[in-house]
KEDODO-844443 format. One record per residue: residue in one letter; residue number from 1; x, y, z of N, C-alpha, C in turn. Coordinates in pm, 1 decimal, always signed. Each point is the difference from the previous one (the first is absolute). Last residue first. Layout:
N
+---------+-----+----------+----------+----------+----------+----------+----------+----------+----------+----------+
! residuo ! num !      n.u !      n.v !      n.w !     ca.u !     ca.v !     ca.w !      c.u !      c.v !      c.w !
+---------+-----+----------+----------+----------+----------+----------+----------+----------+----------+----------+
!       a ! NUM !        X !        Y !        Z !        X !        Y !        Z !        X !        Y !        Z !
...
+---------+-----+----------+----------+----------+----------+----------+----------+----------+----------+----------+
! end
This chain:
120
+---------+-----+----------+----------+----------+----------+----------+----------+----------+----------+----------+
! residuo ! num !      n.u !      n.v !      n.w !     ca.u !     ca.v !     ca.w !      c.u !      c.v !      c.w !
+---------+-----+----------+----------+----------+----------+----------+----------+----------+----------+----------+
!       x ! 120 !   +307.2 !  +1129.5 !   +647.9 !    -88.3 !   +143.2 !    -49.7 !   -103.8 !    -47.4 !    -76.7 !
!       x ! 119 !   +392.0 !   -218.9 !   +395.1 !    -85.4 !    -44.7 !    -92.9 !   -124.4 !   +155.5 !    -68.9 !
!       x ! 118 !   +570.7 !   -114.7 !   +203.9 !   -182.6 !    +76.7 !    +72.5 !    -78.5 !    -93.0 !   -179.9 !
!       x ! 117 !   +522.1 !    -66.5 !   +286.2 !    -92.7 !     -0.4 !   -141.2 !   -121.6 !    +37.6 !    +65.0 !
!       x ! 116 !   +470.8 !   +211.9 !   +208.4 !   -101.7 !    -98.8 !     -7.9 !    -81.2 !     -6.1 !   -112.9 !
!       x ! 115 !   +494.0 !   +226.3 !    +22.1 !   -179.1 !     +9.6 !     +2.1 !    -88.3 !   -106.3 !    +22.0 !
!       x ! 114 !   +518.6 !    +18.6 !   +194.4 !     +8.2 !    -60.4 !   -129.8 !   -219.2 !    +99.9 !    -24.8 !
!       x ! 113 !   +412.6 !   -109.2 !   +371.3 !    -62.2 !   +138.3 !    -49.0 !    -57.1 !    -30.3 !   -103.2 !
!       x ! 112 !   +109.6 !   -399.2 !   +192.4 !   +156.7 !    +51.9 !    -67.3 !    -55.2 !   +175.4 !    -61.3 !
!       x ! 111 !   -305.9 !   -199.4 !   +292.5 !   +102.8 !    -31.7 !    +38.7 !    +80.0 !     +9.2 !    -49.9 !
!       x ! 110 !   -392.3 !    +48.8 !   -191.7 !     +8.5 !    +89.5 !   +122.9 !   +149.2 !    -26.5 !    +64.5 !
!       x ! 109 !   -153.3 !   -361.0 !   -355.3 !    +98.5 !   +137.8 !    -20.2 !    -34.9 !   +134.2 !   +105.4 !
!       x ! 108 !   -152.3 !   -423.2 !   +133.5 !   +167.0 !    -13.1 !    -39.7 !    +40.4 !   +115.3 !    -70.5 !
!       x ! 107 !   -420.6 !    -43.9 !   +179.2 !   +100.9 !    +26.1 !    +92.7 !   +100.6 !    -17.1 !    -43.3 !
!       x ! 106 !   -343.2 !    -93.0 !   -307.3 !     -7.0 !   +171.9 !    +47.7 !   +133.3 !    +58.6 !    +75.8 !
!       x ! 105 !   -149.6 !   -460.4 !   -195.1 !   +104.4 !    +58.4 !    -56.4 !    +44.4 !   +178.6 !    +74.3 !
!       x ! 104 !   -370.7 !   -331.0 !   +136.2 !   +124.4 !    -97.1 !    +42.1 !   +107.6 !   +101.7 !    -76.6 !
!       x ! 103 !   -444.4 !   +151.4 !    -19.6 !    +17.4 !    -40.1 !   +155.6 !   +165.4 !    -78.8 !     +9.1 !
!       x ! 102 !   -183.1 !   +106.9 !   -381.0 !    +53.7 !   +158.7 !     +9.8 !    +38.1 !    -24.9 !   +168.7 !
!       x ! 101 !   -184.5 !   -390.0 !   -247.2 !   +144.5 !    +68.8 !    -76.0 !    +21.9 !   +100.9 !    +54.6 !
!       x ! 100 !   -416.2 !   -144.8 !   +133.7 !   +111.8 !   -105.7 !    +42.6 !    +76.9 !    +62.8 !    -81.7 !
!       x !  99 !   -307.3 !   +215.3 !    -99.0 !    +17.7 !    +29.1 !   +135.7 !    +93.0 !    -50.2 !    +29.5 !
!       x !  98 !   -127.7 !    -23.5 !   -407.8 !    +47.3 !    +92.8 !    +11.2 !    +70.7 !    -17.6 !   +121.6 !
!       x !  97 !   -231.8 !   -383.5 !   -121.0 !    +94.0 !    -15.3 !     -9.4 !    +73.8 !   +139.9 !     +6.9 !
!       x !  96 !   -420.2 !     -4.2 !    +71.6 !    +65.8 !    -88.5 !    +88.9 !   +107.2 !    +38.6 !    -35.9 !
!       x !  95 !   -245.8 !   +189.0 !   -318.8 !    -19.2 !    +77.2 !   +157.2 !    +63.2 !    -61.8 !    +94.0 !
!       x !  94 !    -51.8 !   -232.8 !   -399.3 !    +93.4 !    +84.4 !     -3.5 !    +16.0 !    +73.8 !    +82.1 !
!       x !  93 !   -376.2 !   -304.6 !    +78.3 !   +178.7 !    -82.0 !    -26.3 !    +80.1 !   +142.5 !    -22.4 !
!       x !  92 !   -428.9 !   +117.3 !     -6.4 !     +8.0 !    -28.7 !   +118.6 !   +133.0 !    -19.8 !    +37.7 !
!       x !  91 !   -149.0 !    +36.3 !   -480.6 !    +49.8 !   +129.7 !    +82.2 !    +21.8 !    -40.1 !   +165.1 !
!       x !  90 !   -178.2 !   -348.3 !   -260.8 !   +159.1 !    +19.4 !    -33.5 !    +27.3 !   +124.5 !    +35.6 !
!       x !  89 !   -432.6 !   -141.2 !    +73.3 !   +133.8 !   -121.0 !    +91.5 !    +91.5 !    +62.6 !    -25.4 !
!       x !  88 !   -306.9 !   +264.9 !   -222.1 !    +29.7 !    -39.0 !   +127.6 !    +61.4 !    -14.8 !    +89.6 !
!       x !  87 !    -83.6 !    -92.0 !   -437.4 !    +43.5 !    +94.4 !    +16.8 !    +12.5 !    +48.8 !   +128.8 !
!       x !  86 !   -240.8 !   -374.6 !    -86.1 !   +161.0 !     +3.7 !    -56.8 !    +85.9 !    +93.8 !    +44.2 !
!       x !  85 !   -491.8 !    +60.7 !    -32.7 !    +69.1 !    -79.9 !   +116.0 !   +136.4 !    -64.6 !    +46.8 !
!       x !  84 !   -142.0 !   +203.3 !   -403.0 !    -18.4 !    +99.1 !    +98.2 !    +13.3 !    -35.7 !   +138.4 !
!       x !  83 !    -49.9 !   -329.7 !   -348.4 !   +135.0 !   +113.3 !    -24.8 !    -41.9 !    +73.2 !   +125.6 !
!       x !  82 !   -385.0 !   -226.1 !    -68.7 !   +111.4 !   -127.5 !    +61.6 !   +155.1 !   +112.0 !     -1.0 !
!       x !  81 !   -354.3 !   +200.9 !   -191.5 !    -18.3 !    -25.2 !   +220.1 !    +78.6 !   -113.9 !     +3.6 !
!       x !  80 !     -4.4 !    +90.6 !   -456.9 !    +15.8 !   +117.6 !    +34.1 !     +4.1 !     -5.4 !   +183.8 !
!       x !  79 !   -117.3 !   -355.2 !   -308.4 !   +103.7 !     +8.2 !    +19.7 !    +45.9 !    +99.3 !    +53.7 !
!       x !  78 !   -430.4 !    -69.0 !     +6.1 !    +19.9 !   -123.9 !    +68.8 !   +200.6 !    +94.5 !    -18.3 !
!       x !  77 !   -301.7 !   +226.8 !   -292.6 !     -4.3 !     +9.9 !   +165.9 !    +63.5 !    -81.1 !    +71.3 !
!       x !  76 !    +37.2 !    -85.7 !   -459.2 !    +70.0 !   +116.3 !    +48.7 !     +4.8 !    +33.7 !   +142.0 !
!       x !  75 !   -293.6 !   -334.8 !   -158.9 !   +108.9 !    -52.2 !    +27.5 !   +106.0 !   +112.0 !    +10.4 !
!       x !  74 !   -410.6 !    +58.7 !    -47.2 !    +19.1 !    -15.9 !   +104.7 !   +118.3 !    -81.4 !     +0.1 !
!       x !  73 !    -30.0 !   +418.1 !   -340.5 !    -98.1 !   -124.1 !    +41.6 !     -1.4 !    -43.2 !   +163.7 !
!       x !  72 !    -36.6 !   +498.2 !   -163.7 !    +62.8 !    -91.4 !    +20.8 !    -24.7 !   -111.4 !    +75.6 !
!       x !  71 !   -262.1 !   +403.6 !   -286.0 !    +63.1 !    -85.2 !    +92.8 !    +77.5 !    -68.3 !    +36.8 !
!       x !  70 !    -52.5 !   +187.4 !   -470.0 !    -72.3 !    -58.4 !    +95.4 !    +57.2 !    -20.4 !   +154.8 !
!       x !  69 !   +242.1 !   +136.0 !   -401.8 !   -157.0 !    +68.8 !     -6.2 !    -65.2 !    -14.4 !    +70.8 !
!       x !  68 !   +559.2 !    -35.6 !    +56.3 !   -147.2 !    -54.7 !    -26.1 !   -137.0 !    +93.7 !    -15.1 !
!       x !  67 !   +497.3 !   +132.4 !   +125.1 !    -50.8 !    -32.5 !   -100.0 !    -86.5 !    -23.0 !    -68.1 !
!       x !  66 !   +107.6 !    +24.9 !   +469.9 !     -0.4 !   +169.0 !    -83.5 !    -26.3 !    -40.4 !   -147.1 !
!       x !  65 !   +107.1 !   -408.1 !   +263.2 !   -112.8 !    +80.5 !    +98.4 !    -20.6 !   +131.0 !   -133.3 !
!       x !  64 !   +391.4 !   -245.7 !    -91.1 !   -127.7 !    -42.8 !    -47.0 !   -134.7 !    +55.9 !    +62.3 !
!       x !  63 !   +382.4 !   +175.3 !   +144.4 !     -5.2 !    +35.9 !   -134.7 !   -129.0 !    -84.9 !    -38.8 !
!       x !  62 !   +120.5 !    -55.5 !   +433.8 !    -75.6 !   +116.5 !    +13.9 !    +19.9 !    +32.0 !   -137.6 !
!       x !  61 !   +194.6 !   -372.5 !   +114.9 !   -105.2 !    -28.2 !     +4.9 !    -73.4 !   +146.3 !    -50.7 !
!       x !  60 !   +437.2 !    -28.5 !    -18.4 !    -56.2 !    -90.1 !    -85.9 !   -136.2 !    +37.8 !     -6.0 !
!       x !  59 !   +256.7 !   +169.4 !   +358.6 !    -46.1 !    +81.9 !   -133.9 !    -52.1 !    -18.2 !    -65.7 !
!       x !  58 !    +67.3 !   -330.0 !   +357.3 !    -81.2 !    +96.0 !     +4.0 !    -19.0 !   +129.2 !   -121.6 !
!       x !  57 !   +353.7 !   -350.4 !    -23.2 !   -127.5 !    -60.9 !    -48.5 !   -134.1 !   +132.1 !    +64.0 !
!       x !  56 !   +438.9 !   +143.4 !    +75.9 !     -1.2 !    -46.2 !   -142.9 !   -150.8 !    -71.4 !    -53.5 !
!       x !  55 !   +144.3 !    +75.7 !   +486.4 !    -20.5 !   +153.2 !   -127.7 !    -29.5 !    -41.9 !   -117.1 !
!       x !  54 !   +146.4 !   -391.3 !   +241.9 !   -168.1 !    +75.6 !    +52.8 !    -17.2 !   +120.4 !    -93.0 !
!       x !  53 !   +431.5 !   -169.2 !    -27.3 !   -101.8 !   -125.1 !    -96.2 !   -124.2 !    +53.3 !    +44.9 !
!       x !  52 !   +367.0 !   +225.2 !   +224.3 !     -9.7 !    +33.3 !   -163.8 !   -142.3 !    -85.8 !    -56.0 !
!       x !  51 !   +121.1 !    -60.6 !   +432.2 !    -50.3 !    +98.9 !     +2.3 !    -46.6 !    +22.4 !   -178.3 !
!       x !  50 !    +29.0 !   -515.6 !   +194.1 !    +93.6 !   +140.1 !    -20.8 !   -100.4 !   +124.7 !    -39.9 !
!       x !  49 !   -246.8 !   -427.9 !   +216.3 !    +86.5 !    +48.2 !    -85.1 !    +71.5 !   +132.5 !    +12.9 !
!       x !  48 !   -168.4 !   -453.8 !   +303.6 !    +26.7 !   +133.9 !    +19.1 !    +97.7 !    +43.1 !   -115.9 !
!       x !  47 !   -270.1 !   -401.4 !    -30.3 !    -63.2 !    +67.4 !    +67.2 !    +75.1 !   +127.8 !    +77.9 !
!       x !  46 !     +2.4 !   -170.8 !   -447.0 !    +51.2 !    -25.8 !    +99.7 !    -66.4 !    +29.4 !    +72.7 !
!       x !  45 !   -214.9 !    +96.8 !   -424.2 !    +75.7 !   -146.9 !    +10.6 !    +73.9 !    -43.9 !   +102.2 !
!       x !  44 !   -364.4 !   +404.8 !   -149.3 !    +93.1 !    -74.5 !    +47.1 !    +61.6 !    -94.4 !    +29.5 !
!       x !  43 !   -328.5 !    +76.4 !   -435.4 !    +12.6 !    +41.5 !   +156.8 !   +113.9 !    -23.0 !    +60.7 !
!       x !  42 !   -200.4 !   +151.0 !   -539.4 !    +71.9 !    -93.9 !   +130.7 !     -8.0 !    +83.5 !   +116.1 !
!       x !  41 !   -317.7 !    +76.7 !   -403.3 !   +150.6 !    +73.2 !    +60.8 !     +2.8 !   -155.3 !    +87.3 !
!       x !  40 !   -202.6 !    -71.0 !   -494.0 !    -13.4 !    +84.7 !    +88.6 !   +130.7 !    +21.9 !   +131.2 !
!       x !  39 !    -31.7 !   -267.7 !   -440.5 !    -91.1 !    -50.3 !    +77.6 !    -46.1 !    +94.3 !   +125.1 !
!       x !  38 !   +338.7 !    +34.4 !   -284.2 !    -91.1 !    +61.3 !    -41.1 !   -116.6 !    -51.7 !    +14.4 !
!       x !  37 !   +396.2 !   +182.0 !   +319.7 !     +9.7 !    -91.4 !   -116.5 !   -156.9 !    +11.8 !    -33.7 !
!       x !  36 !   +346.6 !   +301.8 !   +317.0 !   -128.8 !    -33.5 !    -37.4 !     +3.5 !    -94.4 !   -117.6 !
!       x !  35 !   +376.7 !   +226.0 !   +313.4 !    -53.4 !   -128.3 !     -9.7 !   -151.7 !    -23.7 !    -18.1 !
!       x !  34 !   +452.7 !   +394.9 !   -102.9 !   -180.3 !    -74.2 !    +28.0 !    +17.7 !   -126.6 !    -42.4 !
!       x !  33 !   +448.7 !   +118.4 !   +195.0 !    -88.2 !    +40.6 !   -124.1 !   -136.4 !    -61.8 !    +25.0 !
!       x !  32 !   +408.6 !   +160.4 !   +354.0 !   -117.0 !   -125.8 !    -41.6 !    -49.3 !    +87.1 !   -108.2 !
!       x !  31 !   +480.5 !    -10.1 !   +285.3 !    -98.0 !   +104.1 !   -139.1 !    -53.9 !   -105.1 !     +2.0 !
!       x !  30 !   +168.0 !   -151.9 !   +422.2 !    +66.4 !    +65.3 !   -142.9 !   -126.1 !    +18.8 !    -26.7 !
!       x !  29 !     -7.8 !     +4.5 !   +502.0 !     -1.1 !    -90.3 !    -99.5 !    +56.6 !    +75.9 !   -125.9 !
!       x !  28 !    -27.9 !   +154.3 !   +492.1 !    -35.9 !    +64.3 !    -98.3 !    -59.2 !    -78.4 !   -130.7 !
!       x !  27 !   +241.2 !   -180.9 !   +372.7 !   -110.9 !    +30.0 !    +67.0 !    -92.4 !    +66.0 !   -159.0 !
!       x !  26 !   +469.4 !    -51.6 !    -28.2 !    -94.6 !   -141.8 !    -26.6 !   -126.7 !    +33.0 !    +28.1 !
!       x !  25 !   +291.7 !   +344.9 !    -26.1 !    -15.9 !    -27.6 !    -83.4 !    -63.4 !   -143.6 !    -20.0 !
!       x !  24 !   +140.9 !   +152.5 !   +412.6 !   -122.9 !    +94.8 !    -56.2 !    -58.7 !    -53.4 !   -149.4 !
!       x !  23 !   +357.4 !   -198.9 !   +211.2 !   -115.1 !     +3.0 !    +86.7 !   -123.1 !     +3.8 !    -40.4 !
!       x !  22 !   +392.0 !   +144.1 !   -177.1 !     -3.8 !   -115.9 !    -45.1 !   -101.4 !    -84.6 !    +89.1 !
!       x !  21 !   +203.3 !   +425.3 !   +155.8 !    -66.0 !    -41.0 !   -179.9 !    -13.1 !    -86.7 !     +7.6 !
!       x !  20 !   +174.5 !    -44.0 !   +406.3 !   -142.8 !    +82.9 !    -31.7 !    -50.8 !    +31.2 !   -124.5 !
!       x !  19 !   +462.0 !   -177.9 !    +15.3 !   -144.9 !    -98.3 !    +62.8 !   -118.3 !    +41.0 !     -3.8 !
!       x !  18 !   +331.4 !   +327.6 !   -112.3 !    -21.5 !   -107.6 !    -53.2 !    -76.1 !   -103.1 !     -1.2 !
!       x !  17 !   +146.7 !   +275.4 !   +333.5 !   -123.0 !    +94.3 !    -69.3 !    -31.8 !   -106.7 !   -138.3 !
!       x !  16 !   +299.2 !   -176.4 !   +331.8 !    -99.7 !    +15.5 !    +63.8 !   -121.3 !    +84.7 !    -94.3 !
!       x !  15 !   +430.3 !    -10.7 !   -146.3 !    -40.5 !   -136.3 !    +54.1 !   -113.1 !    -25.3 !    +22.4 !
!       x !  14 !   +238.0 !   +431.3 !    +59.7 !    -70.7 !    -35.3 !   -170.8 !    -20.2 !   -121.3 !    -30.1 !
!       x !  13 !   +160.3 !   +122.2 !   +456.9 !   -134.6 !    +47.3 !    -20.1 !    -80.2 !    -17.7 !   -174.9 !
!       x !  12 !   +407.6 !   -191.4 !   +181.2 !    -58.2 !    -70.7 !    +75.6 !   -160.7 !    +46.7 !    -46.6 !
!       x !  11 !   +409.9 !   +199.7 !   -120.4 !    -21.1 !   -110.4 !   -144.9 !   -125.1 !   -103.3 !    +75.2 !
!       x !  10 !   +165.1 !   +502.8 !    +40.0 !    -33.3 !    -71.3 !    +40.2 !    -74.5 !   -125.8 !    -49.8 !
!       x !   9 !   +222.3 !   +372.2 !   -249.4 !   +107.6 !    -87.3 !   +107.5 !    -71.9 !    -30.3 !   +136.1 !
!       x !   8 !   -328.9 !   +284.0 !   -297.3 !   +156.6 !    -35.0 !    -10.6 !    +62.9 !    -22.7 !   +101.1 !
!       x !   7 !   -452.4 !   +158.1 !    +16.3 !     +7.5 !    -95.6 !    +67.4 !   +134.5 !    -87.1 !    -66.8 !
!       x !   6 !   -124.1 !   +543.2 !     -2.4 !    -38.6 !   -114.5 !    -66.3 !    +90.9 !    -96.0 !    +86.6 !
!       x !   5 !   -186.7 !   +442.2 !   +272.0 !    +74.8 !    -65.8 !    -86.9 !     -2.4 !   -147.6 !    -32.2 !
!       x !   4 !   -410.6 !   +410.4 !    +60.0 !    +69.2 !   -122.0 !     +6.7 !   +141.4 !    -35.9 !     -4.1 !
!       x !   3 !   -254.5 !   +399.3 !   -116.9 !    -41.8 !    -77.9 !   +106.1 !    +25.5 !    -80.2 !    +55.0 !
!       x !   2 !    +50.0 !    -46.4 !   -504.0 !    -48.0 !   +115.4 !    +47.7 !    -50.3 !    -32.1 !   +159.2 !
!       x !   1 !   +332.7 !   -232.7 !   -326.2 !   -120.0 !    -37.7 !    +73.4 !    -41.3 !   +120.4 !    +84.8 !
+---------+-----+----------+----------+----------+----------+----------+----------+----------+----------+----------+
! end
């Protein structure tokens, strides 16, 4: 761990970084495959989705956007400001949840010398 020494034989702090995966990895959601069917794009379905499921349907969207000959309909529009608003919520949430993880994990490894997590 460059800078650092690794967080071996502290079984309190790889506990703790664990949790935080697994934090992250919910906040994040699993691999979303497009969700376009052929009735056109879907909209959000929770009201606070995973990061993955926003990227995913925003690319969506911006392929059919680049595709078309025409304009885009209004049901593209409609789904496109409903995502983006999505998008949003859900960067807001991950910005939270950075803070709160780095606010509650920071002092424990400052305390066994350990690097703090930074966000890049």
């Amino acid at each position: 761990m460059p800078g650092g020494r690794p967080a071996t034989g502290k079984p309190e702090i790889l506990a703790a970084l664990v949790e935080t995966t697994a934090k992250l990895q919910s906040a994040a959601g699993r691999e979303a495959e497009a969700d376009f069917e052929s009735l056109g794009p879907t909209l959000p379905a929770q009201e606070h989705e995973p990061l993955r499921r926003v990227n995913t349907a925003l690319t969506g969207l911006l392929a059919v956007a680049e595709s078309a000959d025409l304009a885009p309909s209004l049901d593209v529009l409609a789904a496109t400001e409903r995502w983006q608003a999505a998008h949003k919520d859900a960067l807001a949430g991950w910005k939270n949840l950075l803070e709160q993880i780095r606010a509650g994990l920071n002092p424990r490894l400052e305390k066994e010398n350990l690097k703090p997590l930074i966000a890049k």
